[in-house]
C-alpha positions in Angstrom: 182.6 29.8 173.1 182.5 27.7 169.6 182.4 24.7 172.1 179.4 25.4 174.1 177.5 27.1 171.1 178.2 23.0 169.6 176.9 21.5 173.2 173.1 24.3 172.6 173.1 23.0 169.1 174.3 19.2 169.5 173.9 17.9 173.3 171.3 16.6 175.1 172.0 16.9 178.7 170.1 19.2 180.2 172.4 19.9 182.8 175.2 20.3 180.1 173.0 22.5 178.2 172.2 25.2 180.7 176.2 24.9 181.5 177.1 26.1 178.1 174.7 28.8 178.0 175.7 30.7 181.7 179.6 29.9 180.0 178.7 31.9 176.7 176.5 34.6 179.2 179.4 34.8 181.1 182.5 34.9 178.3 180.6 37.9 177.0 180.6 39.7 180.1 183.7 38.8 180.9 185.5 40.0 177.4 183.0 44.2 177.5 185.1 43.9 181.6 188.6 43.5 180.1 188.1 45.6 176.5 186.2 48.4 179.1 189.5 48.0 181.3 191.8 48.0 178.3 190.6 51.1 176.7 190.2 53.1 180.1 193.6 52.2 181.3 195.9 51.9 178.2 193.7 53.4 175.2 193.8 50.5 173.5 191.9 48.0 171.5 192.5 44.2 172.2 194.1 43.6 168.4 196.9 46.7 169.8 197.4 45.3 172.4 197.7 42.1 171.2 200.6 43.4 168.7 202.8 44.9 171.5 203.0 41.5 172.8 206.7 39.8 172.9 207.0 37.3 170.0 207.6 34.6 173.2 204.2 35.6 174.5 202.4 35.3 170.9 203.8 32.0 170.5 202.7 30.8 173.3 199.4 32.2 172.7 198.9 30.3 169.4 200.0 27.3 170.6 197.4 27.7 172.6 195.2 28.5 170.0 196.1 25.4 168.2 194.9 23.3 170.9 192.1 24.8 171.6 191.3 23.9 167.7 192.2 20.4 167.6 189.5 20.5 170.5 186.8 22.1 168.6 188.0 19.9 165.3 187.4 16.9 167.7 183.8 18.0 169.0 182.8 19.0 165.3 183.5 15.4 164.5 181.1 13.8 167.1 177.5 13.1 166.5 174.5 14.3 168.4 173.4 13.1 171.7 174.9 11.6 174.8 178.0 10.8 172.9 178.6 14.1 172.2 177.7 15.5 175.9 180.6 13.5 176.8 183.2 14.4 174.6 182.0 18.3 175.1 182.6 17.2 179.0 185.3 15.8 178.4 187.0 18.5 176.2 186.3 21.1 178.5 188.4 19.8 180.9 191.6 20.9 179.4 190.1 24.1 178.2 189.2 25.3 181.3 192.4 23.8 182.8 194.2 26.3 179.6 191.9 29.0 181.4 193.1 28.7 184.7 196.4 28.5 183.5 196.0 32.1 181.6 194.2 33.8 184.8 197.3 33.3 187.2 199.5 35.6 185.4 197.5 38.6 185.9 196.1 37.7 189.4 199.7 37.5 190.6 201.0 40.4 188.6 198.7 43.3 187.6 198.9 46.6 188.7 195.2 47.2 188.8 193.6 45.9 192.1 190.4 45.6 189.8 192.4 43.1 187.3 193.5 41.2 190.0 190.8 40.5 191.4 188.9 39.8 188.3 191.9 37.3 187.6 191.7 35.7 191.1 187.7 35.3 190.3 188.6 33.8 187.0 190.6 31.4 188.4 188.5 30.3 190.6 185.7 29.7 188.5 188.0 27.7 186.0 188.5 25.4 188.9 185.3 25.2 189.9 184.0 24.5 185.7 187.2 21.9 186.2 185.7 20.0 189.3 181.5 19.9 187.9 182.7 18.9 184.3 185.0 15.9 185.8 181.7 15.1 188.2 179.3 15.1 185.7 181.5 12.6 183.3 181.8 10.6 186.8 178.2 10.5 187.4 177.9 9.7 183.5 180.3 6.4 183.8 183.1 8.2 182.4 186.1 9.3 183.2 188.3 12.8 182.5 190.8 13.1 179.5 189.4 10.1 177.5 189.9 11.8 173.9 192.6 11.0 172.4 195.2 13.2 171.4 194.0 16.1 173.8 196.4 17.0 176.2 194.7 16.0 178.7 196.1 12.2 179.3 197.1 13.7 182.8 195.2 15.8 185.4 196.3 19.1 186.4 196.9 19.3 190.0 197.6 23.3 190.8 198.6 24.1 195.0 195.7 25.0 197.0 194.4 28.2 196.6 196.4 29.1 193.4 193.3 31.4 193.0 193.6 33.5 196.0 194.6 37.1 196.4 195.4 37.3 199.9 
């Protein structure tokens, strides 16, 4: 979310631009689903739920965290314009790929059909956000993972149709 709010406030690529505004539209919508689901189902808010987590899961989770923030240092650090519509590109790569990673859990494992499906929809539009994001910075002259320090140095391949429910 920080990232695309930078790419409205910082980019100039049009294309780029409209992206980060439908992600934000659709992060929003996206979180009211799940907190709707999560109180409905388990009476919960998300900073409960978040505390009956296993201390395996919450470190993962803020490892994740921490990469998503050396991202967001990264992009803070680049200047306005086409520069920084490439390093947004670029960084969103390994975001997404984080995302996809995140949605596979729930799509194979939850006991709502309504989860699951949201999940397998996730996925599916992390792989998709993946594939335009690596096109765009191919249609730009540039390739994927070119910040250093992200780790992104190697593409993600996932099997075919990771993101379907059956």
């Amino acid at each position: 979310v920080a990232m695309a709010r930078l790419e409205l406030d910082r980019g100039t690529d049009s294309t780029l631009r409209a992206r980060a505004q439908t992600l934000l539209t659709a992060h929003q919508r996206q979180v009211e689903q799940f907190t709707g689901w999560l109180r409905q189902w388990y009476a919960m808010t998300p900073a409960q739920a978040l505390a009956r987590l296993s201390p395996d899961v919450r470190t993962t989770l803020a490892a994740l965290e921490q990469g998503v923030q050396r991202l967001l240092s990264g992009l803070r650090g680049t200047g306005e314009g086409t520069g920084f519509d490439q390093a947004y590109a670029d960084m969103m790569i390994p975001l997404h790929t984080s995302g996809l990673i995140q949605f596979l859990e729930p799509q194979a494992r939850a006991v709502h059909a309504e989860l699951r499906s949201a999940a397998a929809t996730g996925a599916t539009g992390q792989e998709s956000e993946i594939a335009d994001f690596s096109a765009w910075l191919s249609g730009h002259g540039a390739h994927a993972a070119t910040v250093p320090g992200t780790a992104a140095s190697a593409p993600v391949t996932l099997p075919k149709g990771a993101a379907d429910t059956g």
